[in-house]
N, C-alpha and C positions, 0 to 999 in steps of 0.2 A: 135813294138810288133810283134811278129812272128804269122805264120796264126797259129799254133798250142798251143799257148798259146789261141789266141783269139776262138778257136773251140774249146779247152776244157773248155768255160768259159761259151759258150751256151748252154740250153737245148732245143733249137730249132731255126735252121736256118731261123734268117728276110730275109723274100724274097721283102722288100721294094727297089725298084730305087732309086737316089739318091733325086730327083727329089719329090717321094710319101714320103720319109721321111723328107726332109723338109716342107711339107706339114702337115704331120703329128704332128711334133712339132713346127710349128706354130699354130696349133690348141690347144697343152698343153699351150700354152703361151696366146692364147686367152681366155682360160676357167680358168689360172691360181690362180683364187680367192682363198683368206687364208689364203696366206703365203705357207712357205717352207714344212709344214707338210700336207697342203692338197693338196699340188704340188707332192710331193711325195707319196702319197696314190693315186692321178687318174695315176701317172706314172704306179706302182708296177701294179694295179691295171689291166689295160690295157697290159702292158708290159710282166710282170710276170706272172700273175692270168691267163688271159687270152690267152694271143700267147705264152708264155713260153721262151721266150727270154735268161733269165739266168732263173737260179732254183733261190728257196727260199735262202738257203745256202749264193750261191753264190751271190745274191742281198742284202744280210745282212752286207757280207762280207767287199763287196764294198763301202756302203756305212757308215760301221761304220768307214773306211778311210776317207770319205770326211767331215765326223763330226769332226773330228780330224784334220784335214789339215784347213787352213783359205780359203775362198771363200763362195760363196753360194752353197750350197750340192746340191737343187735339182737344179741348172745352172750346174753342173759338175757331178750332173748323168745323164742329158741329154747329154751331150757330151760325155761319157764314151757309152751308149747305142749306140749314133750314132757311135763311133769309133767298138761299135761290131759288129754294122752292115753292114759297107760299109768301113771299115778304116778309116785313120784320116781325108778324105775329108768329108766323113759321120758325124764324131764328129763335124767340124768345123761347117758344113750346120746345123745339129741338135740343137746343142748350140745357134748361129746366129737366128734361126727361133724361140728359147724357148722365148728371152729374146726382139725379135723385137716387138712384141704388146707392148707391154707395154713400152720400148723406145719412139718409134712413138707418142705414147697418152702422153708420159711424154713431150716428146720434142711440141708438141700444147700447153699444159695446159702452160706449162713453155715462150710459145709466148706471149700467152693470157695474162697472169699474168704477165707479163713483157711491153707489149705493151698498155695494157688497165691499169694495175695496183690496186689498192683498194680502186679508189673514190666513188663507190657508198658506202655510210652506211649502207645498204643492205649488202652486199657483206663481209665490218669491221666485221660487226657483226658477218658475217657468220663464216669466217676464224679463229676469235677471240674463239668463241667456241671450235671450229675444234683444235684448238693449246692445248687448254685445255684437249681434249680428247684424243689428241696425247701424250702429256705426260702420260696418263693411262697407251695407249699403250708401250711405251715406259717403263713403270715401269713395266706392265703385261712380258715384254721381260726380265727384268732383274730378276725375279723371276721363268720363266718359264727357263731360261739358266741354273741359281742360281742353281738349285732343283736339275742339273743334273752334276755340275761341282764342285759346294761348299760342299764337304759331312765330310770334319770333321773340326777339331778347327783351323789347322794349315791353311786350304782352308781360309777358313772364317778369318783369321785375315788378311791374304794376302791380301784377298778381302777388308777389313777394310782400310787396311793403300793404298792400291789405289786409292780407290776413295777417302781418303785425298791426294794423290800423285797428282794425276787428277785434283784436288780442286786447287791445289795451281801450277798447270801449270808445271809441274816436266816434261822431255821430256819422250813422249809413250816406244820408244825403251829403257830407261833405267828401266823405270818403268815393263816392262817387263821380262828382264834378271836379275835384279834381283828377281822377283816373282817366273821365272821358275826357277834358279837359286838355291832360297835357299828352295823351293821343292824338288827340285831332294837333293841337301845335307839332309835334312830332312828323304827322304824313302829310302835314301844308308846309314843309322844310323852314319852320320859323324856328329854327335852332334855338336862339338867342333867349326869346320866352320860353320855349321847351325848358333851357337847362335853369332861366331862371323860377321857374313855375315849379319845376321840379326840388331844385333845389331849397326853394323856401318851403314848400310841402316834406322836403327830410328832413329839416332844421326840427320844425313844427313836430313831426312824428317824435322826432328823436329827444326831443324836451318834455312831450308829452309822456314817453314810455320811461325819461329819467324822473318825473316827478311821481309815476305811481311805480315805482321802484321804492323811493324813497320813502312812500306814504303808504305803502306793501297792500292797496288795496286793488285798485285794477287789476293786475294779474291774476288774480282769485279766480277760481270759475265762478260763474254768476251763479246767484242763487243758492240758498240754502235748504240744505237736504231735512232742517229739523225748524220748527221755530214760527213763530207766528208766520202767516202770508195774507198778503193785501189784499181787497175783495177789490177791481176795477167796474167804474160807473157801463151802462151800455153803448157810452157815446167812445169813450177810452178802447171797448173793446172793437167796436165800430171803424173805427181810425186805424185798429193794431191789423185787422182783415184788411183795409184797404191798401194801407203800407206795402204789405205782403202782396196785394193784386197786383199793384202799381210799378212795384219794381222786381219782380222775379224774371228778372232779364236772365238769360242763359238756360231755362228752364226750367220747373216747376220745383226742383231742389233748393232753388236760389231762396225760394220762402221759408223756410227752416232760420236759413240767417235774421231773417226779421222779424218772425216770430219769437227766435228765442230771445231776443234780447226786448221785446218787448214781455213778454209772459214772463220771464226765467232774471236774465242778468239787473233790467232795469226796472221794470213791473213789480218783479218779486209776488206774481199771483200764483206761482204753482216752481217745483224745484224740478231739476237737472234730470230726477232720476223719473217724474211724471211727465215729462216733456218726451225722453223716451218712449217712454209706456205708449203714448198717442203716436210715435211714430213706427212703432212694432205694430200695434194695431192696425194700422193704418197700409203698412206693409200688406197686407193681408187679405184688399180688400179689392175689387174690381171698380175701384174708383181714381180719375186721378188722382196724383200725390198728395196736392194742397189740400184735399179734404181733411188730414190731419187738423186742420185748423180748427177744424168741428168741433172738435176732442179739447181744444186747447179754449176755447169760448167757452162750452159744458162745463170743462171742471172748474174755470175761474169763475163764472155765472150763472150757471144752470141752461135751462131752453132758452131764458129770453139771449144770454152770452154766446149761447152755441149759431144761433140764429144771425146774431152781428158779424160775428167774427165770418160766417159765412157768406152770407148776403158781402161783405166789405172784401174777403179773398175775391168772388164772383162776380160782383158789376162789373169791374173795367172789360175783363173777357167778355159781357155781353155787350158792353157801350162800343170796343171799337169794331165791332162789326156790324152793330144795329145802328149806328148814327154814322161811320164813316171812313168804311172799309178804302174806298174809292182814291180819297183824298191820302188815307195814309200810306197807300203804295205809293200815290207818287211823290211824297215825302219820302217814303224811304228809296229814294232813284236818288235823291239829292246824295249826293258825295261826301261833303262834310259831313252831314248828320251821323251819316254812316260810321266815316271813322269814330265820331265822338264816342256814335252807342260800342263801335269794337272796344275802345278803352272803358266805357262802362258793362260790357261781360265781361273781362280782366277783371276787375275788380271786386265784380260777384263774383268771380270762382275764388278770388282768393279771399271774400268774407265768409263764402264755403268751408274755405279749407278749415278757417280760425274759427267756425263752430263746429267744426269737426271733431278739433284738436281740445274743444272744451268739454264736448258729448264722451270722449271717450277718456277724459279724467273722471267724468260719472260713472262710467258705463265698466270698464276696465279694473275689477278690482280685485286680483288673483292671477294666477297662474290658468284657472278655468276659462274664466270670462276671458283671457287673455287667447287661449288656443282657439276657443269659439269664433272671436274675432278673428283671427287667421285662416280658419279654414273655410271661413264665408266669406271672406276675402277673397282666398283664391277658387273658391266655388263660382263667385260674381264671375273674375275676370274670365274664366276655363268654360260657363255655358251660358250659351247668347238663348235658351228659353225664354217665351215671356212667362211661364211660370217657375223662373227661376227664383225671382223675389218674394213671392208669397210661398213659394215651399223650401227656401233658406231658412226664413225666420221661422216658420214653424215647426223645419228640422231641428231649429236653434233650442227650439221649447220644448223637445221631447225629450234633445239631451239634457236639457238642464234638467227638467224631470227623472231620467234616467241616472243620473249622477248621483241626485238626491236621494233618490233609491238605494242607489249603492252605500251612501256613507250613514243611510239607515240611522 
């Protein structure tokens, strides 16, 4: 990026070292709590509101790019900032410092729960909860993307036949191209391919969903809760982070779908009810979402697994702002592209929805875990806190603690 692009992008010169700005966002990444919306309200907030870094305009701009490109937005508008502040050594330190708290704490808890495990009853109980509550979260994700990505019929049936696609184990990238696919045919009024694009993709589905009917095994939830599990190479776990960087279109929830059927349904390196675990904890933490993924490298590999799977969620976030922020805005001004990517968030919420619906055949297994999951539910939708998610699930674990007290 030329310095003249990056100075007309400011409306006031960071006079931060490279040094005070990594400083500076490791302190965003220490106070991270909320998720990605109150990640980016103390960024703006600080950044824009106050030192003036970009204008309003311009901070709009950018970031309604990063809504639209897959990664976590606010990990790659901390690198975008750092790259306008200092260039790409800037972005790279800035990024690095956002997303290190919250690593570091994932990479402990992920020791702890790997080295101590979940013998205490204490502990069962707690977690058990916690899973419970996570699936709220996780449904409160797919409505809160939903709201912003499914807005007419054609969204929404895309969406439908997804998460059957999802359901019955159909692979992500196909399920994809065709979703953006017969979108874009759809808003370039090519009727004719619409309905036959469409139609040989239900045939397809519908053959598919009768043959593991018949064969009673796709419909299973993935993974098994008892029983040997597979150890994956570091290049396998390497691939399973990238996947997850590369396509978490609609927001940083969308990684969950590709993770777990990389670790949990296809992998088979860890089961339904550890895959949870990582994302209870991870709830938890002032880091964005995808860090769970930490958790999910650790248990299947140890440090060198934890490290892949991380490193593989976080490049692209660093790549399209460090190599070519510039050029992908004005890719994304192209029109077609656009509809295509609208039919492919359709399609992630609705591989959302179908690892939602697998999470909480794990997760769900009583009348307890079942009220838990209800009332974190309507906890999510009733307060728009950013510390609503990390003090749900940990409300989650006190009841489930408290229960077990009671049944003594």
């Amino acid at each position: 990026m030329s310095d003249e692009i990056a100075e007309t992008s400011l409306s006031q010169q960071p006079a931060d070292s490279l040094g005070g700005l990594f400083l500076r966002f490791l302190r965003f990444g220490i106070l991270g709590w909320g998720g990605p919306a109150a990640q980016l309200a103390m960024i703006r907030h600080e950044l824009v509101d106050q030192e003036q870094w970009l204008t309003n305009d311009r901070f709009n701009r950018v970031l309604a790019v990063y809504q639209i490109l897959p990664g976590p937005e606010a990990h790659e508008m901390c690198v975008y900032f750092g790259m306008q502040a200092r260039g790409r050594w800037g972005g790279f330190w800035a990024g690095l410092a956002f997303m290190l708290p919250g690593f570091l704490l994932m990479m402990l808890l992920s020791w702890v729960y790997v080295t101590y495990g979940l013998t205490s009853p204490w502990l069962m109980a707690a977690f058990a909860a916690m899973q419970a509550a996570v699936c709220a979260v996780v449904w409160r994700a797919v409505h809160r993307i939903g709201s912003h990505t499914v807005n007419d019929r054609w969204l929404w049936g895309i969406a439908i036949a997804s998460t059957l696609a999802h359901w019955v184990h159909v692979h992500f990238v196909l399920i994809l191209a065709v979703a953006g696919l017969l979108y874009l045919l759809i808003r370039r009024r090519r009727q004719t391919m619409a309905w036959i694009t469409g139609g040989a993709a239900g045939a397809g589905l519908l053959s598919w969903v009768w043959y593991s009917l018949v064969t009673a095994g796709a419909l299973a939830v993935g993974g098994s809760a008892a029983g040997a599990l597979n150890s994956p190479s570091q290049w396998e776990l390497l691939l399973a982070g990238l996947r997850g960087g590369l396509f978490t279109f609609g927001g940083a929830y969308s990684v969950i779908s590709y993770l777990q059927a990389d670790a949990v349904t296809n992998g088979q390196w860890m089961s339904n009810s550890q895959f949870l675990d990582g994302l209870a904890l991870s709830g938890i933490l002032p880091a964005p979402t995808v860090i769970f993924g930490t958790f999910v490298g650790y248990v299947a590999g140890g440090l060198p697994g934890a490290l892949a799977v991380t490193i593989g969620i976080f490049a692209p976030a660093f790549a399209f702002s460090l190599i070519g922020h510039e050029y992908i805005e004005q890719l994304i001004n192209h029109r077609p592209l656009h509809d295509f990517l609208d039919g492919v968030a359709a399609g992630v919420v609705g591989m959302i929805a179908g690892t939602a619906l697998q999470l909480m055949l794990a997760a769900i297994t009583g009348w307890g875990t079942g009220a838990i999951f209800v009332v974190a539910l309507v906890l999510l939708f009733r307060w728009n806190s950013k510390a609503a998610v990390p003090l749900v699930v940990l409300g989650a674990a006190v009841i489930g603690v408290f229960v077990y007290w009671l049944n003594g």
